[in-house]
TIDREN-923748 format. One record per residue (C-alpha): residue in three letters; x, y, z. Coordinates in Angstrom, 1 decimal. Layout:
TIDREN-923748
['ALA', [X, Y, Z]]
...
This chain:
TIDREN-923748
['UNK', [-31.4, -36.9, 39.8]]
['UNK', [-32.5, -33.7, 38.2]]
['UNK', [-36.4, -34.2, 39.8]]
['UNK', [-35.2, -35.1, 43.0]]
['UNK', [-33.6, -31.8, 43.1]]
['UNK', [-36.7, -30.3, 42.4]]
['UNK', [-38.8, -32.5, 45.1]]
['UNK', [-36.2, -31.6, 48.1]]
['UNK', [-36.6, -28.2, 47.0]]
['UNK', [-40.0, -28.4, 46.9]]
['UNK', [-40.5, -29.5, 50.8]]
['UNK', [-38.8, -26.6, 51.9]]
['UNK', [-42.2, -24.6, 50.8]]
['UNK', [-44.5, -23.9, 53.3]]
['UNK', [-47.8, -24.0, 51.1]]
['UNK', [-47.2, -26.5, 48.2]]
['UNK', [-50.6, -26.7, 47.9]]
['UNK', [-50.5, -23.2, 46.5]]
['UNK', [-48.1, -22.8, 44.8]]
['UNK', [-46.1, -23.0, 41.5]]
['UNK', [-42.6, -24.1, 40.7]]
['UNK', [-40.7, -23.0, 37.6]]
['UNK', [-38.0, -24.3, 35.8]]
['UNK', [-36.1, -24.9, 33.1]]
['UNK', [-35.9, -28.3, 30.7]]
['UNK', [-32.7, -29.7, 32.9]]
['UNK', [-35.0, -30.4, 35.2]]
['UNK', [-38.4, -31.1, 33.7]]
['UNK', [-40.4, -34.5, 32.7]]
['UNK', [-43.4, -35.7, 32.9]]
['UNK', [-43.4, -37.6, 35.6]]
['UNK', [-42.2, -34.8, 38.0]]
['UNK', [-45.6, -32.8, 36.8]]
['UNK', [-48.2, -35.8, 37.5]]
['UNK', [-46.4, -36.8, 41.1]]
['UNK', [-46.2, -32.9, 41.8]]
['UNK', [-50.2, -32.7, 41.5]]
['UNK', [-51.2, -36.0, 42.7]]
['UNK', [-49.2, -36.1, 45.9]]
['UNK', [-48.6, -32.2, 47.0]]
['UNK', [-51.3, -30.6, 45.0]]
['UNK', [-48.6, -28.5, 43.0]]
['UNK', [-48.9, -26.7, 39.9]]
['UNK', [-45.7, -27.1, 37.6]]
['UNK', [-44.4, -24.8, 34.9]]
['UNK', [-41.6, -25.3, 32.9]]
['UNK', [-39.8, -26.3, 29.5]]
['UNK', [-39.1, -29.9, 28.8]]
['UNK', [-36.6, -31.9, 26.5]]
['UNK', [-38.5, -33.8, 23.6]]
['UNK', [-37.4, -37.0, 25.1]]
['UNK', [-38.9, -36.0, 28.5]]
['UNK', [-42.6, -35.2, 27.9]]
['UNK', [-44.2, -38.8, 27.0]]
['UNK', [-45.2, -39.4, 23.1]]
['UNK', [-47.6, -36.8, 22.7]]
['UNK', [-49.3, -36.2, 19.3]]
['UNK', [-47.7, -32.6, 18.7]]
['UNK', [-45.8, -31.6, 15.9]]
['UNK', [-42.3, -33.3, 15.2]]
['UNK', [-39.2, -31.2, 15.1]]
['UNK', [-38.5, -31.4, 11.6]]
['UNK', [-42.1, -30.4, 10.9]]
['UNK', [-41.9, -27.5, 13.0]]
['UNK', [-38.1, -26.2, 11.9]]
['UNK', [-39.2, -26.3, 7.9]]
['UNK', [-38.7, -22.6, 6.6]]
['UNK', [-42.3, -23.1, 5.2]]
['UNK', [-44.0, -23.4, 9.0]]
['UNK', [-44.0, -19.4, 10.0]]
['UNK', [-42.6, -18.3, 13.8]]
['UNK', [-45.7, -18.6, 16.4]]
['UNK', [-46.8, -21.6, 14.7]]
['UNK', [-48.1, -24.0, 18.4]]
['UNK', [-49.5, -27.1, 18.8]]
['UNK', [-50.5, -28.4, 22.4]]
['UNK', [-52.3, -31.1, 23.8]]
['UNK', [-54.0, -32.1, 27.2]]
['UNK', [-54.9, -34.9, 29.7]]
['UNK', [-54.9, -35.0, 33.0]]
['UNK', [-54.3, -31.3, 33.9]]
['UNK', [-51.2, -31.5, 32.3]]
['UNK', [-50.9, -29.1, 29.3]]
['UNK', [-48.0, -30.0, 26.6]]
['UNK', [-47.3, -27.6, 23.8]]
['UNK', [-44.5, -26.9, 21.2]]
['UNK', [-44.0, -23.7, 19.8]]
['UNK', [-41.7, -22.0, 17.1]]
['UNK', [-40.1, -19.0, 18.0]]
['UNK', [-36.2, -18.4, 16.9]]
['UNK', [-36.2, -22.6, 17.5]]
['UNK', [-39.0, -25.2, 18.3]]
['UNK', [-39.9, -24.6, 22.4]]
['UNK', [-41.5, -27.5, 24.3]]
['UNK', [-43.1, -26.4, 27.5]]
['UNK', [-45.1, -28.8, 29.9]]
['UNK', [-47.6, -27.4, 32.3]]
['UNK', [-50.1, -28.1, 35.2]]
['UNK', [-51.1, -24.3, 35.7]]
['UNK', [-51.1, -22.2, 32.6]]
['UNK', [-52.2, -22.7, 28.9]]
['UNK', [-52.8, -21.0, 25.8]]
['UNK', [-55.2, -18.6, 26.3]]
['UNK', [-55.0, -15.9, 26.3]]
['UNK', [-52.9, -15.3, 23.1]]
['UNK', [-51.0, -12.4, 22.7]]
['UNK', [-48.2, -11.2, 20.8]]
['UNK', [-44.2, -11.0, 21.3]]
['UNK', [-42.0, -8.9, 18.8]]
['UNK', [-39.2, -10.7, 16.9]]
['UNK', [-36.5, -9.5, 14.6]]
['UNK', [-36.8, -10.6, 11.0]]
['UNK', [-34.1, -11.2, 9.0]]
['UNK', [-35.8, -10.6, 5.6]]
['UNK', [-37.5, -7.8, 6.3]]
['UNK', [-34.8, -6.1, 8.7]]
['UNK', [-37.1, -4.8, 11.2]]
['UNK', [-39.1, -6.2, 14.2]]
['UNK', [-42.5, -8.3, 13.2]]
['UNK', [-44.6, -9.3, 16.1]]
['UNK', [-46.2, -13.5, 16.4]]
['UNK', [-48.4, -15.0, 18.4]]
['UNK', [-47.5, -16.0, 22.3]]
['UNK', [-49.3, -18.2, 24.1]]
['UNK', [-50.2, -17.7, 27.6]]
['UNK', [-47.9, -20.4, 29.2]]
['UNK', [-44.6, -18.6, 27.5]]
['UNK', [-45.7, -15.2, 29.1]]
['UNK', [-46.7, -16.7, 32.8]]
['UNK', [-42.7, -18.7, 32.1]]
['UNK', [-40.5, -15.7, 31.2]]
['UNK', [-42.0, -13.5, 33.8]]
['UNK', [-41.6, -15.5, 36.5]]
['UNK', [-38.1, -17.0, 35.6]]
['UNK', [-36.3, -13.6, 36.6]]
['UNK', [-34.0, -13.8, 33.5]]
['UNK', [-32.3, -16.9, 34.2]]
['UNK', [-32.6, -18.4, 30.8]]
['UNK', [-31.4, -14.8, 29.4]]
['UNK', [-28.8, -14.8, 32.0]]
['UNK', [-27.7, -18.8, 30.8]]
['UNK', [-27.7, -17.3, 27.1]]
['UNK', [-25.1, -13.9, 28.0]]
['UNK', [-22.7, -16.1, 29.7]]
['UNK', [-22.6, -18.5, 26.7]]
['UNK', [-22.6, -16.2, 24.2]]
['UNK', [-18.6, -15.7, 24.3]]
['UNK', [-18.0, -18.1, 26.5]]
['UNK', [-14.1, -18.6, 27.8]]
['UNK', [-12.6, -21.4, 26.3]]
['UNK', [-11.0, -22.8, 29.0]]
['UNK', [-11.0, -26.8, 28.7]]
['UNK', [-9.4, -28.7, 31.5]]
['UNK', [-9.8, -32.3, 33.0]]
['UNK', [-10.4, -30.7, 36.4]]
['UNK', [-13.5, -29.9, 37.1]]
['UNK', [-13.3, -27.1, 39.4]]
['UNK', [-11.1, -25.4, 36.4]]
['UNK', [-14.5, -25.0, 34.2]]
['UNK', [-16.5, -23.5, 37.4]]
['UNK', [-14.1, -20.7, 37.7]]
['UNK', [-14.7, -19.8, 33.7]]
['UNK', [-18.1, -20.0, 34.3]]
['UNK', [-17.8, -17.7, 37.1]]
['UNK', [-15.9, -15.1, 34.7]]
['UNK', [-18.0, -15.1, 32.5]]
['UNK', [-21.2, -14.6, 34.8]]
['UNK', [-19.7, -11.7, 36.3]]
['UNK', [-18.9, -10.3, 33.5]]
['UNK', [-22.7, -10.4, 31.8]]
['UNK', [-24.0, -9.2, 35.3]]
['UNK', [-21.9, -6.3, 35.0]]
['UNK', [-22.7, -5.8, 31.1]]
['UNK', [-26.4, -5.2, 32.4]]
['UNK', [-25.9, -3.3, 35.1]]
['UNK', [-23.5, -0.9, 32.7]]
['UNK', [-26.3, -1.0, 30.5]]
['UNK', [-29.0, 0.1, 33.0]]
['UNK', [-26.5, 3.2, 33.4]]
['UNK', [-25.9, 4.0, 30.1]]
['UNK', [-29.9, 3.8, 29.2]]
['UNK', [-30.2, 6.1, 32.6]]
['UNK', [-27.5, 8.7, 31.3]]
['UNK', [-29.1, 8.6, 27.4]]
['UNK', [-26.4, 7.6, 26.1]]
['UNK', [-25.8, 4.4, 23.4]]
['UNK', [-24.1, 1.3, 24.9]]
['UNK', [-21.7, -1.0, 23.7]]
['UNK', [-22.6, -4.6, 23.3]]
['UNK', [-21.2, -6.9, 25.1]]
['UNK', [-18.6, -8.5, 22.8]]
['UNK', [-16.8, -5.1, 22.8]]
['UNK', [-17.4, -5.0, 26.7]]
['UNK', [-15.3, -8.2, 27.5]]
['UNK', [-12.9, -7.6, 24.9]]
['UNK', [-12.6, -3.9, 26.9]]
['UNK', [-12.5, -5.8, 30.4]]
['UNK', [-9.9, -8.4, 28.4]]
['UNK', [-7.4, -5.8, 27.2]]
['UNK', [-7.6, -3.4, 30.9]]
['UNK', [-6.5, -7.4, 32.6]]
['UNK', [-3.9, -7.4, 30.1]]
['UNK', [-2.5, -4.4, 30.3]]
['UNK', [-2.8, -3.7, 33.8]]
['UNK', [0.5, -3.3, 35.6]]
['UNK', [0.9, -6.7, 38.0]]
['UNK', [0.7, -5.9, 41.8]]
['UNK', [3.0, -7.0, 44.4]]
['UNK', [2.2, -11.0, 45.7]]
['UNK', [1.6, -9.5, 48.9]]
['UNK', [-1.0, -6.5, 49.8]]
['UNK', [-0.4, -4.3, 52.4]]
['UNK', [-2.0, -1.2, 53.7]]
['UNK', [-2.5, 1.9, 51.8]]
['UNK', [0.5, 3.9, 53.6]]
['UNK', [2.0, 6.3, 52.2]]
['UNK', [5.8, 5.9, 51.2]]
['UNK', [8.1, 8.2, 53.6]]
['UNK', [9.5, 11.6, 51.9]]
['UNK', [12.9, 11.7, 51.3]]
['UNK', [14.2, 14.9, 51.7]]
['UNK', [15.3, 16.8, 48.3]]
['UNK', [19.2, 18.0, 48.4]]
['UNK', [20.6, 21.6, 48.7]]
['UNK', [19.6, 23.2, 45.7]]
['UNK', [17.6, 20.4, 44.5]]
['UNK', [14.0, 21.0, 43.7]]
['UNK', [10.8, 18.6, 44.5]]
['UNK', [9.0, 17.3, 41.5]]
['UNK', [5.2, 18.8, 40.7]]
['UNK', [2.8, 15.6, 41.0]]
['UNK', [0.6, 15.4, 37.5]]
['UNK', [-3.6, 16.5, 38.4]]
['UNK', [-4.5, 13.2, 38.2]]
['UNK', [-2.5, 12.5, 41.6]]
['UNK', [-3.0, 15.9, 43.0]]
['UNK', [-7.2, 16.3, 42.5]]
['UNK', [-7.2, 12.5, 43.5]]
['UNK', [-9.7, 12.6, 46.0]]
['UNK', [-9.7, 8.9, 47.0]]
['UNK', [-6.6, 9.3, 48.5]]
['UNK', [-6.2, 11.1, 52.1]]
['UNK', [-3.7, 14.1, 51.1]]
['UNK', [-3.4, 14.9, 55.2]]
['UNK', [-0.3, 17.2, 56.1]]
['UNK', [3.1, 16.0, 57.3]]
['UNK', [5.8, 18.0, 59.6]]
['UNK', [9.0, 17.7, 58.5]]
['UNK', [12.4, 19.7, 60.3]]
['UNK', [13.1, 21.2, 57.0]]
['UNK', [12.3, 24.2, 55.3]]
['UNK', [11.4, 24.1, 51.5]]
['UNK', [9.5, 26.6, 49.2]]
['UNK', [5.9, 26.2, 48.9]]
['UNK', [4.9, 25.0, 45.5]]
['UNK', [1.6, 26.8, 45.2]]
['UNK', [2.1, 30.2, 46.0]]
['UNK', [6.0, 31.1, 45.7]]
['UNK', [6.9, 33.3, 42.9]]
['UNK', [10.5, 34.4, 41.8]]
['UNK', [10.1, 38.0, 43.7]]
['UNK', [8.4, 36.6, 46.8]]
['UNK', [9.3, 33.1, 48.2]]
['UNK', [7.3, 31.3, 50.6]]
['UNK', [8.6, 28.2, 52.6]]
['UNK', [7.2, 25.9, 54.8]]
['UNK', [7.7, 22.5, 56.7]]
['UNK', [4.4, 20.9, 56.1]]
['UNK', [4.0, 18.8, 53.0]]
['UNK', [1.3, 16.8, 51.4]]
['UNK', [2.1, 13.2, 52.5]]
['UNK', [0.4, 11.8, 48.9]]
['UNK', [1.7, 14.9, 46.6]]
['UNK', [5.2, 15.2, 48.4]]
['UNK', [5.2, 19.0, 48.0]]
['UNK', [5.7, 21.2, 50.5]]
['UNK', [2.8, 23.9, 51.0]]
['UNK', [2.2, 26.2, 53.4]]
['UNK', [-0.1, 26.0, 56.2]]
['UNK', [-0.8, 28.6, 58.5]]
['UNK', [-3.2, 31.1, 60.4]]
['UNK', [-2.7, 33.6, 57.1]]
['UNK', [-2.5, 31.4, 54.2]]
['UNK', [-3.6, 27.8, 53.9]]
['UNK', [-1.8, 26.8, 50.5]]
['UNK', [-2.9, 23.3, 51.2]]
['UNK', [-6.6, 23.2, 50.2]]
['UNK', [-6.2, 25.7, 47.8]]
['UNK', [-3.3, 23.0, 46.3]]
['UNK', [-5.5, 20.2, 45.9]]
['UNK', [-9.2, 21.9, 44.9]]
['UNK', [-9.7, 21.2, 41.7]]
['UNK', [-10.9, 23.8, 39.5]]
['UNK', [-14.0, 23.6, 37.6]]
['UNK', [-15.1, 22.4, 33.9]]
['UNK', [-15.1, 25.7, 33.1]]
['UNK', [-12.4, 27.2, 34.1]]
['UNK', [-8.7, 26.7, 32.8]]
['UNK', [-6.2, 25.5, 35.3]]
['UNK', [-4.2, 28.0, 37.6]]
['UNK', [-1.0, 28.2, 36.9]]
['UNK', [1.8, 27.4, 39.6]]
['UNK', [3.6, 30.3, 40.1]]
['UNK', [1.5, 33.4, 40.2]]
['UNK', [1.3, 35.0, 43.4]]
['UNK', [-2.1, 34.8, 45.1]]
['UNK', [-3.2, 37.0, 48.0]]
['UNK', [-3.3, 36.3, 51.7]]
['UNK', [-6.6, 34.8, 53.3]]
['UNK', [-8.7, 37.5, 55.7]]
């Protein structure tokens, strides 16, 4: 099933005959390889499940996990134009190709657990030509299963939508990590990242079942000798928000510039800050109200009396 994936795929390329298909071991045998070059000329790269290549003469598994053979260690094998290789990296790698090889070696860093810093072993060709033209889907298959959500069901679709969760999640660990790298600063890794993501779902307040539009809620009038509440800065510099100016019959002091000795009232208010602020040819209260004041500078306090505009 896997290869006939690969072969309807394949069909929809214009010019087979030059080209090269990657992929990983789900979908990768040995007989996909040979009928790729024999009938459509095709050059294969990918890595392949032990049980999938044949019974080449490489090294066995348990040969090539022993402590005593060293990371880098490969052994490959050809016939055919088709190029089959093990090699040991964190665990043993089988890769089967009809387009790359093993020259030219080179050299990949790893960590080492012994020494505690990064040593660099040899890479063959084939592993370079596969992880640059993957685009990161195998590292993109190992974030999402790193902490994967444990959510077992007998429905299937149940397990897509964790999967989901979790891709979106490691998409947006790298793109916060681009950022961070951008801004020089350290970044967190990505357990704390989900667990961050984890607690905000938690303790987020829950919204109403049904969402309507972002209207503001109508002012209610404050009583005869009752006075308005001053919103906090987060709501009043809140820029997102409109804050557009609302007539209303009624009088009320203006919260920005009204001092003890000299009063100030208007009947325009801030339809997000419900304050009433003054608004007119002289003094415009209402953009001085909501401009927030710099890093730098402490806040203005509320009641000290500022002068009129020119």
């Amino acid at each position: 099933m896997s290869s006939k994936l690969v072969l309807v795929l394949a069909k929809t390329i214009q010019v087979l005959k030059n080209s090269t298909i990657y992929a990983d071991n789900y979908f990768t045998s040995i007989q996909l390889v040979e009928f790729l070059r024999d009938k459509y000329q095709c050059r294969y790269v990918g890595t392949a499940r032990p049980n999938r290549i044949g019974n080449p003469p490489l090294m066995s598994k348990k040969e090539m996990e022993k402590k005593s053979t060293p990371r880098g260690t490969l052994d490959y094998v050809s016939c055919n134009g088709v190029f089959a290789m093990c090699w040991k990296d964190n665990k043993q790698v089988t890769v089967l190709s009809s387009d790359a090889g093993v020259e030219p070696l080179s050299t990949a860093k790893r960590w080492n657990k012994d020494t505690r810093k990064k040593v660099e072993i040899q890479c063959p060709a084939v592993i370079k030509e596969y992880n640059g033209k993957m685009g990161g889907i195998d590292k993109s298959d190992m974030l999402t299963h790193l902490y994967k959500t444990p959510m077992k069901s007998r429905r299937w679709y149940i397990r897509l939508y964790g999967y989901i969760i979790d891709l979106c999640t490691s998409n947006a660990w790298v793109l916060y990590k681009r950022d961070a790298i951008a801004l020089l600063e350290k970044p967190m890794p990505l357990k704390d990242f989900q667990l961050k993501i984890s607690t905000f779902a938690r303790t987020y307040k829950n919204r109403p079942t049904r969402m309507l539009r972002n209207t503001p809620e109508p002012f209610v009038l404050p009583r005869k000798g009752q006075r308005t509440s001053r919103p906090s800065d987060n709501l009043r510099y809140d820029y997102s928000k409109f804050h557009c100016p609302e007539f209303v019959n009624q009088r009320m002091t203006c919260k920005f510039c009204s001092t003890k000795d000299d009063i100030h009232r208007s009947r325009w208010i801030s339809n997000v800050c419900k304050v009433a602020l003054c608004l007119t040819d002289s003094r415009n209260c209402f953009q001085d109200f909501h401009e927030a004041p710099l890093p730098h500078r402490p806040l203005r306090p509320h009641r000290t009396q500022r002068p009129l505009h020119q």
